[in-house]
C-alpha positions as CSV (number, residue, x, y, z in Angstrom):
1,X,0.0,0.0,0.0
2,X,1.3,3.8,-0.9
3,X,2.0,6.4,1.2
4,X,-1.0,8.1,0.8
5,X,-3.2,5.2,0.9
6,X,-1.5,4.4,4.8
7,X,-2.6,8.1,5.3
8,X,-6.4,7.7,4.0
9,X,-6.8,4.6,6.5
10,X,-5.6,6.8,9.1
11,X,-7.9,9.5,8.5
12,X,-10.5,7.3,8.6
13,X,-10.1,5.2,11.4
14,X,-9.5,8.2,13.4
15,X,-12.8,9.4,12.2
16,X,-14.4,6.5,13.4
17,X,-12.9,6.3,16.7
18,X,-13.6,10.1,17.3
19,X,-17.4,9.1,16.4
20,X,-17.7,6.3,18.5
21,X,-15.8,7.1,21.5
22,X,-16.2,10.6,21.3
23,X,-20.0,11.1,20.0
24,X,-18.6,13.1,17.5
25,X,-21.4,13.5,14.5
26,X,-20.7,12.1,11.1
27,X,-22.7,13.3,7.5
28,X,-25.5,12.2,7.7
29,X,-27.4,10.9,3.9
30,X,-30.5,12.2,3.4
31,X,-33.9,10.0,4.7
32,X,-34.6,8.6,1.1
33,X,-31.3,7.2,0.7
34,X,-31.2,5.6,4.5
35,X,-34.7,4.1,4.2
36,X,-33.1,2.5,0.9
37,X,-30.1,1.2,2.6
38,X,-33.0,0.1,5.7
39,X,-34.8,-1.9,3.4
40,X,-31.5,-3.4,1.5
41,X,-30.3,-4.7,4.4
42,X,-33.8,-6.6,5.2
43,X,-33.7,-7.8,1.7
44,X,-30.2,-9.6,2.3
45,X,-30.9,-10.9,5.7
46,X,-34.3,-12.3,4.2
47,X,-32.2,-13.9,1.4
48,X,-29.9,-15.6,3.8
49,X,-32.7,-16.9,6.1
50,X,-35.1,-18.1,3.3
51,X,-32.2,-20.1,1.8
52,X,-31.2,-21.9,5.0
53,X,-35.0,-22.8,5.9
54,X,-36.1,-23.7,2.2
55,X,-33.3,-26.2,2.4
56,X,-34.5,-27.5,5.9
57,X,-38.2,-27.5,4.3
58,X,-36.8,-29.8,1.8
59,X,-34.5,-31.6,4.0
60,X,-35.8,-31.9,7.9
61,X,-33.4,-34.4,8.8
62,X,-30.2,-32.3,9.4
63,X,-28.4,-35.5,10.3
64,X,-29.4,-36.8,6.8
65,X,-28.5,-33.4,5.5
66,X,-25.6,-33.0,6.4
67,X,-24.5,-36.6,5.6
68,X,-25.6,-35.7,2.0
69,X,-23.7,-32.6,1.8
70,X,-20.4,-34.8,3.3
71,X,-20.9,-37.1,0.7
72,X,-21.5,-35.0,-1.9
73,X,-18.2,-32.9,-1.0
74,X,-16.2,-36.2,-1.7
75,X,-18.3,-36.9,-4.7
76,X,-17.2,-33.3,-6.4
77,X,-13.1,-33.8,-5.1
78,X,-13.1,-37.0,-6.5
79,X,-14.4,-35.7,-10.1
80,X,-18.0,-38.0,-9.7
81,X,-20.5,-36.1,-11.5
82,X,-23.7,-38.3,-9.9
83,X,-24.6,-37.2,-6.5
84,X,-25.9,-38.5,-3.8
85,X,-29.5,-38.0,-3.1
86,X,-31.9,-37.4,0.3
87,X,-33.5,-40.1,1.7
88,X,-36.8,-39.2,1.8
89,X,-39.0,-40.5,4.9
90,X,-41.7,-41.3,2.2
91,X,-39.1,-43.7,0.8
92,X,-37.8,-45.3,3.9
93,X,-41.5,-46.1,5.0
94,X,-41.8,-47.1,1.6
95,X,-39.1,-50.3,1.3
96,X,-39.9,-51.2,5.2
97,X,-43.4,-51.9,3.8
98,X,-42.8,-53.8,0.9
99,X,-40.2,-56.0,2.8
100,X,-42.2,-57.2,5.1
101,X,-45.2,-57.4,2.9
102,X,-43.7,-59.6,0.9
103,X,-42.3,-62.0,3.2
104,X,-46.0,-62.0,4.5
105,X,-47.0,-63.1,1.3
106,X,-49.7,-62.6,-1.4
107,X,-51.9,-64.8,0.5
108,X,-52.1,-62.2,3.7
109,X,-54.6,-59.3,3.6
110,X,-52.3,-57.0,5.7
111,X,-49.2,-58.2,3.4
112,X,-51.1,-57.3,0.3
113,X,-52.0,-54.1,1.8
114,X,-48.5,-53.2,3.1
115,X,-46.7,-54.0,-0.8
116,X,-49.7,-51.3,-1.6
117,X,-48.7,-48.6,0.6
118,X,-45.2,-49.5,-0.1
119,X,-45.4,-48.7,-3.4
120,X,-47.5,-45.7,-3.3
121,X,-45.3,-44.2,-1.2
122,X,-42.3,-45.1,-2.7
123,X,-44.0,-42.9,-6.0
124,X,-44.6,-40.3,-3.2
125,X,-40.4,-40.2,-2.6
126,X,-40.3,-39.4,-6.3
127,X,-42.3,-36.9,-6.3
128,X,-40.8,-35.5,-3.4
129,X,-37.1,-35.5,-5.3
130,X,-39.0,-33.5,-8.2
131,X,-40.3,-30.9,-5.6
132,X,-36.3,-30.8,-4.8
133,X,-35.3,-30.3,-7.8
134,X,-37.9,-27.9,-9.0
135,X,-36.8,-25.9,-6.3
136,X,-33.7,-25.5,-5.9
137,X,-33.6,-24.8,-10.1
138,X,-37.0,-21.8,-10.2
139,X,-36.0,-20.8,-6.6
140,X,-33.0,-21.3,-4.0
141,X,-30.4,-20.9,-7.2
142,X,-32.3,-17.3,-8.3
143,X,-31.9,-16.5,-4.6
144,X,-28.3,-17.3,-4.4
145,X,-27.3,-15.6,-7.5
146,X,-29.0,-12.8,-6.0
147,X,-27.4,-12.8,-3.0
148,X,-23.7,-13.2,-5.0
149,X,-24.1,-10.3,-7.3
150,X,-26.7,-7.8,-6.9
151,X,-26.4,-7.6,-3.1
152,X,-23.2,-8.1,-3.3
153,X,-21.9,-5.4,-5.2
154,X,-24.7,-3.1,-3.4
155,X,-22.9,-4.0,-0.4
156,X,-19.5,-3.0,-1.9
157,X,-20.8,0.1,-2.8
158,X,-22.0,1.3,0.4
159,X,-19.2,-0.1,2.2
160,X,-17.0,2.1,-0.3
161,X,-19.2,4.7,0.5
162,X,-18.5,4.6,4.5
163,X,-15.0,5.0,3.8
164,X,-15.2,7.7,1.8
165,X,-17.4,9.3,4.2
166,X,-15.4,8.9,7.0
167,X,-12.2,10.5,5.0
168,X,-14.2,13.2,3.8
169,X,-15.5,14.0,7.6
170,X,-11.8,13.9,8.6
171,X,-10.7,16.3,6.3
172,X,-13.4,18.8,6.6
173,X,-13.0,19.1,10.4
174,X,-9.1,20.0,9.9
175,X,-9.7,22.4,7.1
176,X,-7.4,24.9,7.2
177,X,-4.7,22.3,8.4
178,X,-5.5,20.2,5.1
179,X,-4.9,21.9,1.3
180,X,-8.5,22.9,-0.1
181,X,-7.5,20.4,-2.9
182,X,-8.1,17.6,-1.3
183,X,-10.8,18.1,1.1
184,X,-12.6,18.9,-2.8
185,X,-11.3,16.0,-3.7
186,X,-12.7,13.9,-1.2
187,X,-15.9,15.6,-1.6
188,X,-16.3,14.4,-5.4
189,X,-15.1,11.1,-4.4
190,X,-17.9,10.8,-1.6
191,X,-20.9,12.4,-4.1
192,X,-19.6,9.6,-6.4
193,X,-19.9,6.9,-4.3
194,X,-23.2,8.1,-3.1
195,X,-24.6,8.0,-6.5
196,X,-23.2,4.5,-7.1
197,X,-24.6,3.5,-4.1
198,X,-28.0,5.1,-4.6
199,X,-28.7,4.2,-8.3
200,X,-27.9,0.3,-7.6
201,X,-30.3,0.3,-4.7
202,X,-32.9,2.0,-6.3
203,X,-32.4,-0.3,-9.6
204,X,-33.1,-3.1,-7.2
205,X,-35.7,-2.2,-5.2
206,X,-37.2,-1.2,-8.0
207,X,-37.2,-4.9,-9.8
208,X,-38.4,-6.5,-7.1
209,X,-41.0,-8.2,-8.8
210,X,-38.4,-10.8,-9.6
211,X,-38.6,-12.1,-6.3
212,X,-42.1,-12.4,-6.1
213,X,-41.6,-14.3,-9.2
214,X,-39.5,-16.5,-7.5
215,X,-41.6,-16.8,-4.5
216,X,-44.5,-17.4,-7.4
217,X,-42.1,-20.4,-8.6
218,X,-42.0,-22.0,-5.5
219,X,-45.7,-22.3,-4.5
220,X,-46.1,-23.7,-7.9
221,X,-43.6,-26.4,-7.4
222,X,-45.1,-27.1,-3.4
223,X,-48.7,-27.0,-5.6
224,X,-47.7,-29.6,-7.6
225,X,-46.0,-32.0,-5.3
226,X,-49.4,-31.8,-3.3
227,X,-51.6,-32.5,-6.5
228,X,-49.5,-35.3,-7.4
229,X,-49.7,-36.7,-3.8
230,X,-53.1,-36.1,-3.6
231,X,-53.8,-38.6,-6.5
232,X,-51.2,-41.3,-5.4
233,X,-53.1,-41.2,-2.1
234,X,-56.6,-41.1,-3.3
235,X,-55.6,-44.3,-5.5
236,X,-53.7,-45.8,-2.8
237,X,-57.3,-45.4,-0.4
238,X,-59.5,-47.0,-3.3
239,X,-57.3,-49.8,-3.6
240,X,-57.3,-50.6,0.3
241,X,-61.1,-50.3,0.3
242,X,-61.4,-53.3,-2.2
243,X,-59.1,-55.3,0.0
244,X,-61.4,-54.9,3.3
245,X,-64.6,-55.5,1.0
246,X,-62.7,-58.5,-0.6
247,X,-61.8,-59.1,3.1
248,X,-65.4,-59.0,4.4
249,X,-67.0,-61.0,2.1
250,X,-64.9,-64.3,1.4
251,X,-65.8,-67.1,3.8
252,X,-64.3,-67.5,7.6
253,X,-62.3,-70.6,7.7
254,X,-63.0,-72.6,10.8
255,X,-60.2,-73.3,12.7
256,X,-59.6,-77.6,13.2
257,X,-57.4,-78.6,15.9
258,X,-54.7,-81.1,15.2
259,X,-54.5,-84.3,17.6
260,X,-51.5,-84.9,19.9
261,X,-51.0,-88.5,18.1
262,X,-51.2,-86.9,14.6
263,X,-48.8,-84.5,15.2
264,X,-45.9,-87.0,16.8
265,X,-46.6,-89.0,13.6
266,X,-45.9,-86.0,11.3
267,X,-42.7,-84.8,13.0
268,X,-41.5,-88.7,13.4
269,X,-38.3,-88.6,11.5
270,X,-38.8,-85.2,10.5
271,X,-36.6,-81.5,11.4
272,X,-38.7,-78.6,12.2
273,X,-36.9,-75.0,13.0
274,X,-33.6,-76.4,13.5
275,X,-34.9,-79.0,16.8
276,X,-34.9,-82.7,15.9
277,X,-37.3,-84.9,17.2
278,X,-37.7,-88.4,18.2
279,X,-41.1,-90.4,19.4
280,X,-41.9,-93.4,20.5
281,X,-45.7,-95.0,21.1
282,X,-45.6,-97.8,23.4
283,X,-48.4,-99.8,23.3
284,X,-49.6,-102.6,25.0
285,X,-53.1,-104.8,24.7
286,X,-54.8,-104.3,21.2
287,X,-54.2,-101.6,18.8
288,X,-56.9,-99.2,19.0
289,X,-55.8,-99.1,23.1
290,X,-52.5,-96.7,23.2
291,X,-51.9,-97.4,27.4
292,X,-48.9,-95.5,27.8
293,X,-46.4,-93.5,25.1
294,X,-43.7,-91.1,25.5
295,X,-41.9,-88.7,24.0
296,X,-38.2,-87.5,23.8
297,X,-36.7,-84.4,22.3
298,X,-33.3,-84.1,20.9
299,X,-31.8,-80.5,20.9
300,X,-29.2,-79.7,18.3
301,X,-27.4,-76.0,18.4
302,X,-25.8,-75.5,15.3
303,X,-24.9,-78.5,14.9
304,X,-24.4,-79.7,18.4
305,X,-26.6,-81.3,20.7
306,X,-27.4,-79.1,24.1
307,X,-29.8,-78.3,26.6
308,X,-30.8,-75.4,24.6
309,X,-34.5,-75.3,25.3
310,X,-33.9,-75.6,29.0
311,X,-32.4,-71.5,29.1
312,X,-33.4,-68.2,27.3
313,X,-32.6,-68.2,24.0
314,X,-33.6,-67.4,20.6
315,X,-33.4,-68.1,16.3
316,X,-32.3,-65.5,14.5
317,X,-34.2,-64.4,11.3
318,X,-31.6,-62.6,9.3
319,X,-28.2,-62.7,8.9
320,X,-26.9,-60.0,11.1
321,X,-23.4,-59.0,10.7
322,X,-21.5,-56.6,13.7
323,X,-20.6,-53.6,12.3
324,X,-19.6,-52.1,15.6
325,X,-17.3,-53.3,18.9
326,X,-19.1,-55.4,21.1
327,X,-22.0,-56.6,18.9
328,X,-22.2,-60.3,17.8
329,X,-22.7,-61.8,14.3
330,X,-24.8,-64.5,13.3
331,X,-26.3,-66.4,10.3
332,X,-30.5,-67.1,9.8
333,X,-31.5,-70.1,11.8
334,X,-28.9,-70.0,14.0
335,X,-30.1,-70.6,18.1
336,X,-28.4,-67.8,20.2
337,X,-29.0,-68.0,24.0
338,X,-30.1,-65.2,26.3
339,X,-28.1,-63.5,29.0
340,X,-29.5,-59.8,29.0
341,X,-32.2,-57.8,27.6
342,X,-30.4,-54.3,27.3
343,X,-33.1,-51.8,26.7
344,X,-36.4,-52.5,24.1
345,X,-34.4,-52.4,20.8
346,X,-31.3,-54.7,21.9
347,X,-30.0,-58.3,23.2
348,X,-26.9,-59.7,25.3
349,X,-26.6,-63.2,24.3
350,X,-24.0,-66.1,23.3
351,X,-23.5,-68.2,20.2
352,X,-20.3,-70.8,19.7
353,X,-18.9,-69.0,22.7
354,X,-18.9,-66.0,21.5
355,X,-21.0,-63.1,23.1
356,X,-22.1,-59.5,22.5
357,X,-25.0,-57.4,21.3
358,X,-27.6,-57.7,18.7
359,X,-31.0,-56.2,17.5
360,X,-34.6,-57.5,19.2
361,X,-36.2,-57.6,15.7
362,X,-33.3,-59.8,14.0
363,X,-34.8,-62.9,16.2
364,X,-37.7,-65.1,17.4
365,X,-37.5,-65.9,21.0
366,X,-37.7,-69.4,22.0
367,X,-38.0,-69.6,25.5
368,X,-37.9,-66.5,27.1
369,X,-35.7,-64.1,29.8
370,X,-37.3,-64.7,33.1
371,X,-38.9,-61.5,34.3
């Protein structure tokens, strides 16, 4: 920096410091100007509020959020050019339902019903991303250029402006001490700031209309996104009326109870759920007179015979593999046994010696913790 632009800083942080310390009274603009730079300022703390809560609107999870914006850092240093897009909640209620309504099966009412609601509100998740991107394109984007150029050079302008000022009161409180020359000088320099400052204001208050525009843009897109919702919902509610009717009207099965006798002869020589089983029917006197039978149960657990059925302990459902310290892995159909119930979404338990934590929904208890 020159000489005399050392000396200009001076001048003006001395004016400041005699204005704030000192009361000392600056210029002041006339009342047209400062209600201009009043309602700038609004405009540009608007601007930076509207595009931090349009992108929550969008977005509420700000864990999800800002695991997207992470991921699409990465995505944009490593030269991908696909992103990475939000999970929408519609989306995530979406697959839960179709999974387990198809493992219910086409045969079960509620399973029908679930792969229904699955899909309608996996279409709802698209929709949802279209509302995104409709958006961001018609209305956060506008709203950021807007905040990069136009406010952004209004704010240069009036920040110029200050420091002109500030010079400019400097040097007409010394005059006398300072050459007429330049206290002209810095009056030219301030008038020409002013009118920078006051034309680019005015131009954009004037064309404000462009954000209503904007603000036009997104009500269309919200509009839109409810219309289209509107008719995947109404569709989905027709279609689960005709299952209840369907429902209502096919015949009630009655419900036939299966012998004692019949059911050791089906599971003679037979594996159910990973137990084996073994009977025998003693019989003594004529055949249709059973005197005395018993029954003996082999436990296998995972391949090896124990007293399994004799503690708490469970099947698992899934495969379930640890992805953090302390939890325990295991395969589907494998019997795990019960030390600890930790709170309502997790197990303590024990499998081929090995012990640690897993999820409540993974298994099927067996035989239960004792209360």
């Amino acid at each position: 920096m020159s000489v005399a632009g050392l000396k200009k800083q001076f001048h003006k942080a001395s004016q400041l410091l005699s204005e704030k310390i000192s009361g000392a009274e600056g210029t002041k603009l006339d009342e047209d100007f400062m209600e201009m730079e009043r309602k700038i300022e609004v405009t540009n703390k608007s601007v930076f509020d509207l595009l931090s809560k349009t992108t929550e609107y969008l977005q509420p999870n700000p864990a999800s959020r800002a695991k997207l914006n992470m991921l699409n850092t990465v995505s944009k240093i490593r030269g991908q050019v696909k992103t990475t897009g939000y999970p929408q909640s519609e989306g995530l209620l979406g697959d839960c339902m179709l999974r387990y309504g198809q493992e219910l099966g086409e045969d079960s009412v509620f399973g029908g019903a679930l792969v229904d609601m699955g899909e309608a509100m996996r279409q709802m998740a698209d929709v949802k991303d279209s509302l995104d991107i409709s958006v961001k394109q018609n209305f956060i984007d506008p709203l950021q250029n807007l905040q990069d150029k136009d406010l952004k050079e209004i704010t240069h302008h009036l920040k110029k402006l200050e420091g002109r000022r500030l010079d400019f009161d400097y040097k007409k409180k010394r005059q006398g001490k300072i050459p007429d020359e330049e206290i002209r000088q810095a009056v030219e320099k301030f008038e020409e700031s002013k009118e920078l400052a006051e034309r680019s204001m005015f131009n954009f208050l004037e064309n404000d209309v462009e954000q209503v525009t904007q603000l036009s843009a997104l009500i269309e897109a919200a509009l839109e996104y409810h219309r289209q919702s509107s008719e995947i919902l109404e569709e989905l509610s027709g279609q689960l009326q005709k299952r209840i009717s369907t429902a209502s009207s096919r015949p009630k099965r009655e419900f036939k109870p299966k012998s004692i006798r019949s059911s050791m002869e089906t599971l003679d020589n037979s594996h159910h759920n990973g137990l084996s089983y073994s009977s025998s029917l003693k019989s003594t006197g004529t055949a249709a007179h059973v005197s005395v039978f018993t029954l003996s149960i082999n436990h296998t657990l995972n391949g090896k015979k124990s007293e399994v059925l004799d503690q708490p302990c469970c099947r698992s459902l899934y495969d379930f593999e640890p992805e953090n310290e302390g939890e325990l892995g295991f395969k589907e159909g494998d019997i795990i046994i019960l030390t600890n119930r930790i709170d309502e979404n997790w197990y303590e338990g024990m499998i081929n010696g090995e012990s640690g934590f897993f999820p409540i929904n993974y298994v099927e208890v067996i035989v239960p913790l004792p209360q």
